[in-house]
C-alpha positions as CSV (number, residue, x, y, z in Angstrom):
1,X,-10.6,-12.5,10.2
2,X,-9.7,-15.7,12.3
3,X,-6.8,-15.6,14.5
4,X,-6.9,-19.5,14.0
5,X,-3.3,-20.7,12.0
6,X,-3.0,-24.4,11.1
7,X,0.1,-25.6,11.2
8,X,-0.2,-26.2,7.7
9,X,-0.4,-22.4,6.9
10,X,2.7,-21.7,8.8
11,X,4.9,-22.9,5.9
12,X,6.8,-19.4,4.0
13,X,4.2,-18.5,1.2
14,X,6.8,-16.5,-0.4
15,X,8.0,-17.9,-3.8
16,X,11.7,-18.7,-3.9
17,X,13.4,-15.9,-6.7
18,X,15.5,-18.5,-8.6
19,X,13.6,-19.0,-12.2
20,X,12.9,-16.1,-14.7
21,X,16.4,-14.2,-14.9
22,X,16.5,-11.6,-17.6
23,X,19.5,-12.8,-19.0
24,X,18.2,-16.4,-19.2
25,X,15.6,-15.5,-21.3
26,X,17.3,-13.2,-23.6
27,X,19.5,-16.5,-24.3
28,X,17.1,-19.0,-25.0
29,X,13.4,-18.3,-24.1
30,X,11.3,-19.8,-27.0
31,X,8.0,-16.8,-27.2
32,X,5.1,-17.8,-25.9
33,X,2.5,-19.3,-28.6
34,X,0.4,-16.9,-30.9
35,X,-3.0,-16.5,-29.7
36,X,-6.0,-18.5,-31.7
37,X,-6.8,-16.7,-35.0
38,X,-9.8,-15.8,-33.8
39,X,-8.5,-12.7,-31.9
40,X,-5.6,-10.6,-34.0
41,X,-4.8,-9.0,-30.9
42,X,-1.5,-11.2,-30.9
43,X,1.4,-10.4,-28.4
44,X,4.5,-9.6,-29.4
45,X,7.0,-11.8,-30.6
46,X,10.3,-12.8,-28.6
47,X,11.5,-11.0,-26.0
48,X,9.9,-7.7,-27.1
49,X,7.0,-8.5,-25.8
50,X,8.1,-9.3,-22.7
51,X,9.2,-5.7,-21.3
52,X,5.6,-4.9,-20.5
53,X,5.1,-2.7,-17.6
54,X,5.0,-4.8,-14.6
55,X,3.7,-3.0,-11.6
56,X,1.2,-0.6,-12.6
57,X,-1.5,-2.7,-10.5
58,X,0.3,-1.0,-7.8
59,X,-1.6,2.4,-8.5
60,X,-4.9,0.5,-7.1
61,X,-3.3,0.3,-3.6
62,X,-4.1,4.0,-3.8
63,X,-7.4,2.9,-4.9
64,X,-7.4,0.5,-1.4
65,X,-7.6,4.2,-0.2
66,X,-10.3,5.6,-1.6
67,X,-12.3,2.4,-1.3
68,X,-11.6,2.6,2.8
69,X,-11.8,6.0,3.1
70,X,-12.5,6.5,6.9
71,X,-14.7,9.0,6.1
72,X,-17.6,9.9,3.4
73,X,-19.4,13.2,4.6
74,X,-20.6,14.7,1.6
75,X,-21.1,11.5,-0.2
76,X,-22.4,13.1,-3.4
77,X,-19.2,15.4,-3.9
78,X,-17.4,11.9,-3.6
79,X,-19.9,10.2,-6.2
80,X,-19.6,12.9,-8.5
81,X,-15.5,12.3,-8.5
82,X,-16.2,8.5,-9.2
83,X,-18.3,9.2,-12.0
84,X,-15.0,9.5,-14.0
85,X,-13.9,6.1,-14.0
86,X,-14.5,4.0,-16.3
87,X,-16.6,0.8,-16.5
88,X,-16.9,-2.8,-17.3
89,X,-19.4,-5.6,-17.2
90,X,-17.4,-9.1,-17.6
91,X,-20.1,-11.2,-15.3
92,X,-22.2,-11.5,-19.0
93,X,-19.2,-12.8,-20.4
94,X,-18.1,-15.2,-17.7
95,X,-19.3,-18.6,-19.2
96,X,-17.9,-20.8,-16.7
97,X,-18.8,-22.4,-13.4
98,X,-18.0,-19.9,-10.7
99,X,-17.1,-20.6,-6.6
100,X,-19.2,-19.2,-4.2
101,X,-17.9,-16.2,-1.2
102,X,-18.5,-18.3,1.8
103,X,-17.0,-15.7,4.0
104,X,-18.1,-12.4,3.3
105,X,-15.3,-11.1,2.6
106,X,-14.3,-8.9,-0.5
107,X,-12.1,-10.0,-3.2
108,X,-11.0,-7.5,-5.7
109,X,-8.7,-8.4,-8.8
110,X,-6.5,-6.2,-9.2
111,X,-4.2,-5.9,-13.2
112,X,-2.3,-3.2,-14.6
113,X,-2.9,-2.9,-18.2
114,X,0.1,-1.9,-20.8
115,X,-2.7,-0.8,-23.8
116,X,-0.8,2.2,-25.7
117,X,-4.6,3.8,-25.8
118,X,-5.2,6.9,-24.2
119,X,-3.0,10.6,-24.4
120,X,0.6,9.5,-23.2
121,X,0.4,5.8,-23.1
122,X,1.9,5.4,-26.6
123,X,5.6,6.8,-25.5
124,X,6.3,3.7,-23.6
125,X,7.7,0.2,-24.4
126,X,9.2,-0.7,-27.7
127,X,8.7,0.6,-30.6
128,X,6.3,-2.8,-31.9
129,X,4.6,-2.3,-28.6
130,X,3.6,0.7,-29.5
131,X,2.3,-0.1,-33.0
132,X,0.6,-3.2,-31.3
133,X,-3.1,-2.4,-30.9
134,X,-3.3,-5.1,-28.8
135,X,-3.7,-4.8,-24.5
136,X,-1.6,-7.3,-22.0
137,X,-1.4,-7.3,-18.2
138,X,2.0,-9.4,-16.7
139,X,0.9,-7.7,-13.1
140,X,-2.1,-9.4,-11.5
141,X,-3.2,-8.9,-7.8
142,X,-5.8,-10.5,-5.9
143,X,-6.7,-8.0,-2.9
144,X,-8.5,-10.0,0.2
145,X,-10.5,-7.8,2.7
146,X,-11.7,-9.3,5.6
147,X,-15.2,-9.6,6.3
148,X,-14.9,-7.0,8.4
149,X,-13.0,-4.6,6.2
150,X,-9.8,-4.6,9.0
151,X,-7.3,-6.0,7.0
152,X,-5.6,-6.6,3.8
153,X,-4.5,-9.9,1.7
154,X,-2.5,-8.9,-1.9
155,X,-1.2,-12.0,-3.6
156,X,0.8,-11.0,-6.4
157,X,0.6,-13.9,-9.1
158,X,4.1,-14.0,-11.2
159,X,3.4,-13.5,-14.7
160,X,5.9,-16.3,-16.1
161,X,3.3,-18.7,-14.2
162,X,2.4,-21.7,-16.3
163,X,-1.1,-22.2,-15.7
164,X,-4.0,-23.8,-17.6
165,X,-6.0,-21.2,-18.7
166,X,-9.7,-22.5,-19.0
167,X,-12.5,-21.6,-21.9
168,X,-13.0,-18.1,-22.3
169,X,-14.9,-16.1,-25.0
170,X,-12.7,-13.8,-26.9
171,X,-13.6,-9.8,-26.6
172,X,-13.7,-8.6,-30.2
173,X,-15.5,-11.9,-32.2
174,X,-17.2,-13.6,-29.2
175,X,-15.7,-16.6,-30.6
176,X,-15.5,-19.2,-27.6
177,X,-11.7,-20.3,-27.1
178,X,-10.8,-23.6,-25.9
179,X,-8.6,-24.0,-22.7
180,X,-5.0,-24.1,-23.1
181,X,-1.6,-24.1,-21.1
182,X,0.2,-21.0,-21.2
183,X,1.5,-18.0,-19.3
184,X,-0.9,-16.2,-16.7
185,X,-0.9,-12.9,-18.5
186,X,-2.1,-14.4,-21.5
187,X,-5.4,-14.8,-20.2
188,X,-6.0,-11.0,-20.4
189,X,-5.3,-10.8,-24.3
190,X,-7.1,-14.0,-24.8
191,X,-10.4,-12.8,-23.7
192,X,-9.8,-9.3,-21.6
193,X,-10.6,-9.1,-17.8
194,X,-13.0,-11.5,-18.0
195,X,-11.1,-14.8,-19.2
196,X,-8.4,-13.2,-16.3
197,X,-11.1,-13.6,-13.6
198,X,-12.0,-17.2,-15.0
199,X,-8.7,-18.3,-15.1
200,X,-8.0,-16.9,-11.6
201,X,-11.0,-18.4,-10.0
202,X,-10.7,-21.8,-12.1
203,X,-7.3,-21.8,-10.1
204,X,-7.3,-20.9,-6.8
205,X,-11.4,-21.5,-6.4
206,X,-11.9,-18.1,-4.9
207,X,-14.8,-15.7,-5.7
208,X,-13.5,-12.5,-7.3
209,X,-16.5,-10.1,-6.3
210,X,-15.0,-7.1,-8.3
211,X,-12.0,-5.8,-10.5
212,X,-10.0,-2.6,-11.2
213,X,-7.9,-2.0,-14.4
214,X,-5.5,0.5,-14.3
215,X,-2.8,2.1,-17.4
216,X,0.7,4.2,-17.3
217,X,-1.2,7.4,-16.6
218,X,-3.6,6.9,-13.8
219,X,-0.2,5.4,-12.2
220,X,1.7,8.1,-12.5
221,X,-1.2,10.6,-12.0
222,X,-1.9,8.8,-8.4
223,X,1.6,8.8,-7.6
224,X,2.2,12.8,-8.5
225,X,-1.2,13.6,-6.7
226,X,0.4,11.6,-3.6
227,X,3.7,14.1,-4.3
228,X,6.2,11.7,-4.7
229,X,6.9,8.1,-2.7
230,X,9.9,6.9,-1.2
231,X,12.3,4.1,-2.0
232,X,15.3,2.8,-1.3
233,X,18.1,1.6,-3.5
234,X,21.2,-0.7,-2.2
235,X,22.9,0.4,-5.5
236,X,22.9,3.1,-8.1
237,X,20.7,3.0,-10.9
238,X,21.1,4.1,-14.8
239,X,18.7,2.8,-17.1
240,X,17.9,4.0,-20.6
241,X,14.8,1.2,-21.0
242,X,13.3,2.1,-18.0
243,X,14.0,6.1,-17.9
244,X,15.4,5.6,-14.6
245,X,18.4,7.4,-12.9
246,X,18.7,7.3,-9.1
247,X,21.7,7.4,-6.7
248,X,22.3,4.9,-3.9
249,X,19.7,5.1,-1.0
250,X,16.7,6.8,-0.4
251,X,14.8,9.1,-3.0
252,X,11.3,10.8,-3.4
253,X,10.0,9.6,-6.8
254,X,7.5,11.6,-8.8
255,X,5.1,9.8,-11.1
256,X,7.4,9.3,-14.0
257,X,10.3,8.0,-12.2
258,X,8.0,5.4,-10.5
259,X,6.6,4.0,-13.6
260,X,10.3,3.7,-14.4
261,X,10.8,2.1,-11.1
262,X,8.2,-0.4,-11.1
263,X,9.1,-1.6,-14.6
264,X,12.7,-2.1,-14.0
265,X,14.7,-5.2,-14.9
266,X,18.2,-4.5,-15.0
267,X,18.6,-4.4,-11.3
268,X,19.9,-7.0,-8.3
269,X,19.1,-10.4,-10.4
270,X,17.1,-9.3,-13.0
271,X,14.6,-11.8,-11.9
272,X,10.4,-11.3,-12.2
273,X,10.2,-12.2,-8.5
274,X,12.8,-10.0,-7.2
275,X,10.8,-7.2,-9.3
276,X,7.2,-8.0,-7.4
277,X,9.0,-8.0,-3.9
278,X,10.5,-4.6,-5.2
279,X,7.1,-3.3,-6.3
280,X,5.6,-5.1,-2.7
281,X,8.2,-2.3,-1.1
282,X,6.5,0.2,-3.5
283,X,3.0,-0.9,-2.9
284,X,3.6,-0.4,1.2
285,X,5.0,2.9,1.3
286,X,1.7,4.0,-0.9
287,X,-0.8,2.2,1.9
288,X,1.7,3.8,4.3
289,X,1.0,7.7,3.0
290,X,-2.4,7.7,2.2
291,X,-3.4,5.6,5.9
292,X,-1.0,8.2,7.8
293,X,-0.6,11.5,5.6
294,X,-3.7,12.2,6.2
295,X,-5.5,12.0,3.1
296,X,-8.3,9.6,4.1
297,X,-9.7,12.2,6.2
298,X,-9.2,15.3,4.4
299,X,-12.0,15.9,2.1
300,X,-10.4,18.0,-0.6
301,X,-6.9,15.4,-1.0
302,X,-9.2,12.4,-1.2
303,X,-11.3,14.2,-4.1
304,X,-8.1,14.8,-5.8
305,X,-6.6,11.8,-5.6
306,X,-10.0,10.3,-6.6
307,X,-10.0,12.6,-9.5
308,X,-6.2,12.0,-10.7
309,X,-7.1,8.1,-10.8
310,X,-10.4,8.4,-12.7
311,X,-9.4,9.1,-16.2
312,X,-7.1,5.9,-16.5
313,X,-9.2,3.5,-14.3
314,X,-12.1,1.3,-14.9
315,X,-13.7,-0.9,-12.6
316,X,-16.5,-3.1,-13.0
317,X,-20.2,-1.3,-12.8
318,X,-21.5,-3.2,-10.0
319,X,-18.8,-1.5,-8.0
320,X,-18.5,1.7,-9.3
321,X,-22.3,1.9,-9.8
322,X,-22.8,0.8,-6.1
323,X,-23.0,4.1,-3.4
324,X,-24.0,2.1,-0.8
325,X,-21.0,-0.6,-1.7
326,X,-18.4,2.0,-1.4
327,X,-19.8,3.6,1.6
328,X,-19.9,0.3,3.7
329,X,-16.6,-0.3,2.9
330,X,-15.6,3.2,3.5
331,X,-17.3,3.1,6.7
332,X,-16.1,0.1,8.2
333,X,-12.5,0.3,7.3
334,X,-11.7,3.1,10.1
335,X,-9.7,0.5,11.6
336,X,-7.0,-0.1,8.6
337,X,-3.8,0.6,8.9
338,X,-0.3,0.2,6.9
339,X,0.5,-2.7,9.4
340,X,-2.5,-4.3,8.4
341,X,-2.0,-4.7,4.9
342,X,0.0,-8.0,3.9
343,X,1.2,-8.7,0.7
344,X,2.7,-12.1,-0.5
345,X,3.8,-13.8,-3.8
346,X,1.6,-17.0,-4.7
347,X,4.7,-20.0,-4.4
348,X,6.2,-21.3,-7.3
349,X,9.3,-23.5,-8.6
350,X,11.1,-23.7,-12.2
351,X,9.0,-24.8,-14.7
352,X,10.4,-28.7,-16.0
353,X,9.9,-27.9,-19.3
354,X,11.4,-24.4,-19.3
355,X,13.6,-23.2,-17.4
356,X,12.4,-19.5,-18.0
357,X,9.1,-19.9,-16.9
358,X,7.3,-20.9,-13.5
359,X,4.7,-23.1,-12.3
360,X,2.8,-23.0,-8.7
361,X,4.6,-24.9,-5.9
362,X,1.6,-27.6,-6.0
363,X,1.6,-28.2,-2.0
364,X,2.4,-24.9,-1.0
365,X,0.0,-22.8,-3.1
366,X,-3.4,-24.4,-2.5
367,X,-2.8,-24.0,1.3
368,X,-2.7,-19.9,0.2
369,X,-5.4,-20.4,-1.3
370,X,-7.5,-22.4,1.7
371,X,-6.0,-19.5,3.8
372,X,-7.2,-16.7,1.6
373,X,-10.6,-18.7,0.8
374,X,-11.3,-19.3,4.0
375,X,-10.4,-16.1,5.5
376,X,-7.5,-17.9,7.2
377,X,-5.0,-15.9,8.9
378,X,-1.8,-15.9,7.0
379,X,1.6,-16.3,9.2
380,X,3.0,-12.6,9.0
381,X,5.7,-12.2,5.8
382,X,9.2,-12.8,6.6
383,X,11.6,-9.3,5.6
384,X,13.6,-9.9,2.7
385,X,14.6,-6.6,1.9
386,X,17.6,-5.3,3.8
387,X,17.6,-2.0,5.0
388,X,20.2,0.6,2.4
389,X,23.4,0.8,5.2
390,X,26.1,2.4,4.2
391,X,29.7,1.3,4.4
392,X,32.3,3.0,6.4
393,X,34.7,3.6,3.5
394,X,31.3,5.5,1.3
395,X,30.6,7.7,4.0
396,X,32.7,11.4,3.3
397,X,33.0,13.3,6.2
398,X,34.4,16.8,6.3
399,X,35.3,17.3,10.5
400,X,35.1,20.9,11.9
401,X,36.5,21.9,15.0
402,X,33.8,24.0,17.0
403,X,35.7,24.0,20.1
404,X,38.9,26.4,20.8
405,X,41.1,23.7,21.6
406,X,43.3,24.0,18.9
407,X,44.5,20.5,16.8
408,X,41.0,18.8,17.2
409,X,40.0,18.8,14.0
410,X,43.0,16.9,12.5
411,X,43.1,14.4,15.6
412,X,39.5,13.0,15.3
413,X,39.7,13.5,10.8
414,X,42.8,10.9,11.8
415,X,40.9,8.9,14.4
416,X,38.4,8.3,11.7
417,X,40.4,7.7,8.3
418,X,42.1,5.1,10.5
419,X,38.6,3.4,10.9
420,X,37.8,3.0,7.2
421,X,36.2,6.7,6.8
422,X,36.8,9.1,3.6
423,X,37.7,12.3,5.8
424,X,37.8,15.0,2.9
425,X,38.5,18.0,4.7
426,X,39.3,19.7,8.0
427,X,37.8,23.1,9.1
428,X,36.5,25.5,11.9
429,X,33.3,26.7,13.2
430,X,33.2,28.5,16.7
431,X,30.1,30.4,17.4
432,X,29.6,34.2,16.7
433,X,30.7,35.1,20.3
434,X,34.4,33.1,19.1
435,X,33.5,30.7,22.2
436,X,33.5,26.7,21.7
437,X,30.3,25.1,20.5
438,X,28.5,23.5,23.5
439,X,27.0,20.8,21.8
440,X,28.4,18.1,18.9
441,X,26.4,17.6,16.4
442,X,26.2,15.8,12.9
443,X,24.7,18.0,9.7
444,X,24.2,17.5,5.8
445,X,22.7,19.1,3.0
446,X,19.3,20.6,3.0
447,X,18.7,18.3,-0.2
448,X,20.4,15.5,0.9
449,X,17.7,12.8,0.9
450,X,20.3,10.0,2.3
451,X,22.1,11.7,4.3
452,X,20.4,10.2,7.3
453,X,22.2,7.2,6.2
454,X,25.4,8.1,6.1
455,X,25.0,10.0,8.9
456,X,23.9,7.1,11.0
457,X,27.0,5.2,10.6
458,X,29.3,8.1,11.4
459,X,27.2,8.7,14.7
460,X,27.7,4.9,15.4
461,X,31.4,5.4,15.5
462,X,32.0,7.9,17.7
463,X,31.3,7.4,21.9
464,X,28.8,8.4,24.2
465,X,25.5,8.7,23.6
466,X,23.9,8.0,19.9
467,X,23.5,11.6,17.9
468,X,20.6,11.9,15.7
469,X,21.8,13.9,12.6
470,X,20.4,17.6,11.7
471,X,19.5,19.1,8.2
472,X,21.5,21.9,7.1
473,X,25.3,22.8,7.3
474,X,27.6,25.5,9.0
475,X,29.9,27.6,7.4
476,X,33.4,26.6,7.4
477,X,36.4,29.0,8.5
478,X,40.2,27.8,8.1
479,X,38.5,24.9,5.6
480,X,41.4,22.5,4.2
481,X,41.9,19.3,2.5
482,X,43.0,16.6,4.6
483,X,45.3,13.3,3.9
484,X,45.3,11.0,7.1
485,X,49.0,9.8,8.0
486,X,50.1,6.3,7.5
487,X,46.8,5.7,5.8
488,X,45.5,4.5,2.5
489,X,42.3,6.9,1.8
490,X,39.7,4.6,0.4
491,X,37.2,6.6,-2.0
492,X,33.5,5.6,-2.7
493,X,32.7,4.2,-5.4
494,X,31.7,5.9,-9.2
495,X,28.0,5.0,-8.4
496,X,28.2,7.2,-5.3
497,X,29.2,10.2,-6.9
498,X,26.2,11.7,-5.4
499,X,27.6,10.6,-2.0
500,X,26.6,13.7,0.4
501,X,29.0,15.0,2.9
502,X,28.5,15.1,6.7
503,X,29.8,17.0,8.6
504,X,30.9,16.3,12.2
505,X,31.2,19.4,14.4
506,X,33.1,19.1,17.7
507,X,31.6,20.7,20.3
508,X,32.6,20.9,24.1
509,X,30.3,17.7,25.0
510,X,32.1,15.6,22.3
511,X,33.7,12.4,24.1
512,X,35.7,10.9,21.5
513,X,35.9,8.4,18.3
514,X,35.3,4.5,20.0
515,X,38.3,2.3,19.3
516,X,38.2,-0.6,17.9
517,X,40.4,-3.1,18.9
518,X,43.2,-4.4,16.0
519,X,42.2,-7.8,13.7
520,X,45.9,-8.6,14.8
521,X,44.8,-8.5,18.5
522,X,41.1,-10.4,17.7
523,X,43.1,-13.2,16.2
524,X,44.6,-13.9,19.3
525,X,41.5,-14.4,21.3
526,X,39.1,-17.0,21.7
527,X,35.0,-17.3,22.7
528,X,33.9,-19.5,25.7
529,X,31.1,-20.6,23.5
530,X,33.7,-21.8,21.1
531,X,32.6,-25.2,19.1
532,X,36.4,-25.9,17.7
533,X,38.5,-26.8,20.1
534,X,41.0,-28.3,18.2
535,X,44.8,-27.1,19.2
């Protein structure tokens, strides 16, 4: 790929998150318009048919895996696994003029399909969903590889994009459908993955070489195989709609929880774009396991991830029919790693004629699309999501004196209460001998998946040099409830009620709680750098 970026380029890719609030469209959002006669397949009415499952696309970065597997030995084992996925063939139905790969690199269009086929699918979504017979996609990714199979390009395309959806023969009557203007996802029920890939190359006038389709279960079957991924959650979750549940902070999520994660709405601003850059998290901390856990090069975790995908995945049969495709890419793609896999959101803005739907930012998208066409580097994406940090008054700390000096627990517990801390308890802990602990150290539960997080703000408090925090706890002699003087203990909040307790143990190397100088004393001092100096 070319190191070249024009200046051009070098304008934020990343679509604002202003339109497509839940709320707004629960309001007043007017359904999308029935689909032609010809094709029954009809999506659902009102906002029922708008709680699809967004995010299951996100299995395929898995599939990035397996497709740039560092490794092949054995390649007949390996081709015996892909002989369980399923195929398709939509280059005989593509009627439309199609843009030529000028680069060599490999585009692969990526949608997650919410069809209620298939053992386990039908238990999700609404209840008309579920009757529905009919197949939608509201997640579509277009994954770029590089020439020379080093990196990786997703562009996530929002599915309340406004687009005009070109010609496209329907699946079931073959009946040819005129173009139209209409929501992105609409293409897929219009005329399956085929009249997706025309619409997307009509669009952005890139070649899509190939396609993988993925439901609920070969999600959830990837992500179980994978044994759980990690995320992390600024705030408490409880969501009947999604079947989602999580505390505050970090958790390992097994298949089921992540389909609940990536479909979920009711969180941060309810809005479609919030929920891609949410499933963009996701999406990395897949690449990141299967490019650093070792399961690109270990034969029988590759096969079983391979395996887990199969049942629920179809690709198109040039692809999967391809050995000596899959083992070029395989081969070549040594060199990828999580840092170089990119993922960005195509631009939009508000829609003028609805405020609940989008349309593509008409200067800023077609330069993504140059970039991508072109095999353009792409300036690298900006962080949005903030890191989960606790706050001093949601961090419970229970203090233990290790040493013999007698007093110390209470002193520090005081010392921190007076900072903001919840100190809920005091306690002792020498060692067996009955001699003073030589070093200090900061401990929480063996199951306490955030407690590296609360941990790390306690440890920032107190002086000396920054403690890393241990797994596991010591048993507490002498342990009592503790009520700082003078103070008003602040409690966490309900949502934290799975707030772990550290535990700080005093031991003879322990230098002290810093001290924070007063507000009362700050508001009395002034910066040299100052810019009002009005008196």
């Amino acid at each position: 790929m070319s190191n070249h970026r024009s200046a051009d380029v070098q304008d934020r890719l990343v679509a604002p998150a202003t339109p497509g609030y839940r709320s707004s469209r629960r309001a007043g959002a007017s359904p999308p318009p029935p689909p032609p006669p010809e094709e029954p397949r009809g999506r659902r009415s009102g906002d029922g048919g708008r709680r699809k499952l967004s995010g299951l696309a996100w299995t395929s970065i898995a599939l990035t895996g397996l497709m740039v597997a560092g490794s092949l030995t054995g390649y007949t084992i390996y081709r015996s696994a892909l002989a369980g996925f399923g195929q398709n063939d939509p280059d005989t139905k593509i009627r439309n003029p199609r843009p030529a790969n000028i680069t060599g690199a490999l585009n692969v269009l990526i949608v997650g399909s919410d069809t209620r086929h298939g053992e386990g699918n039908a238990r999700y979504g609404q209840a008309a969903a579920r009757i529905d017979s009919g197949k939608r996609t509201d997640t579509m990714i277009l994954m770029h590889i590089s020439p020379t199979r080093d990196k990786a390009q997703l562009i996530s395309f929002p599915r309340d994009s406004m687009v005009q959806i070109p010609q496209c023969e329907a699946e079931k009557s073959k009946t040819v459908l005129p173009a139209t203007r209409d929501m992105i996802n609409s293409a897929y029920n219009r005329g399956g993955i085929a009249c997706t890939i025309t619409t997307i190359e009509t669009l952005t006038n890139i070649r899509i070489d190939h396609n993988v389709e993925v439901d609920f279960n070969g999600f959830k079957a990837i992500v179980d195989e994978l044994h759980g991924i990690e995320v992390c959650l600024n705030s408490p979750v409880d969501d009947k709609k999604a079947k989602l549940k999580l505390p505050r902070g970090r958790s390992t999520l097994n298949g089921e929880q992540a389909l609940g994660y990536v479909r979920l709405r009711a969180y941060g601003n309810h809005s479609d774009l919030e929920r891609i850059k949410r499933q963009q998290l996701f999406a990395s901390q897949v690449v990141k396991k299967i490019t650093t856990g070792g399961v690109l090069s270990n034969p029988p975790k590759l096969i079983g991830l391979i395996q887990a995908a199969s049942s629920s995945v179809t690709m198109d049969k040039k692809l999967a029919n391809d050995p000596n495709k899959l083992l070029e890419i395989a081969q070549s793609a040594r060199s990828l790693t999580a840092s170089k896999v990119q993922f960005y959101t195509v631009p939009v803005l508000p829609d003028p004629t609805d405020p609940n739907r989008v349309i593509w930012d008409p200067v800023r998208a077609p330069k993504l699309f140059e970039a991508i066409r072109n095999d353009t580097a792409l300036p690298e994406p900006t962080p949005t999501a903030k890191k989960f940090v606790p706050k001093v008054e949601q961090v419970k700390v229970q203090v233990i004196n290790g040493t013999t000096t007698q007093g110390k627990a209470g002193e520090v517990a005081q010392q921190l209460t007076e900072l903001g801390f919840n100190v809920v308890g005091t306690g002792n802990a020498l060692t067996p001998e009955g001699t003073s602990q030589p070093k200090t150290q900061l401990l929480y539960g063996k199951r306490d998946t955030t407690g590296p997080d609360y941990a790390g703000v306690l440890a920032s408090k107190l002086s000396g040099t920054k403690r890393p925090s241990t797994k596991g706890k010591v048993k507490v002699t002498n342990p009592a409830a503790f009520t700082g003087s003078g103070t008003t203990q602040t409690v966490a909040d309900k949502g934290a009620d799975k707030t772990p307790v550290i535990q700080l143990l005093i031991g003879d190397d322990f230098t002290g709680v810093r001290t924070e100088i007063p507000e009362s004393i700050k508001e009395t001092g002034i910066s040299a750098d100052t810019k009002n100096i009005c008196a």
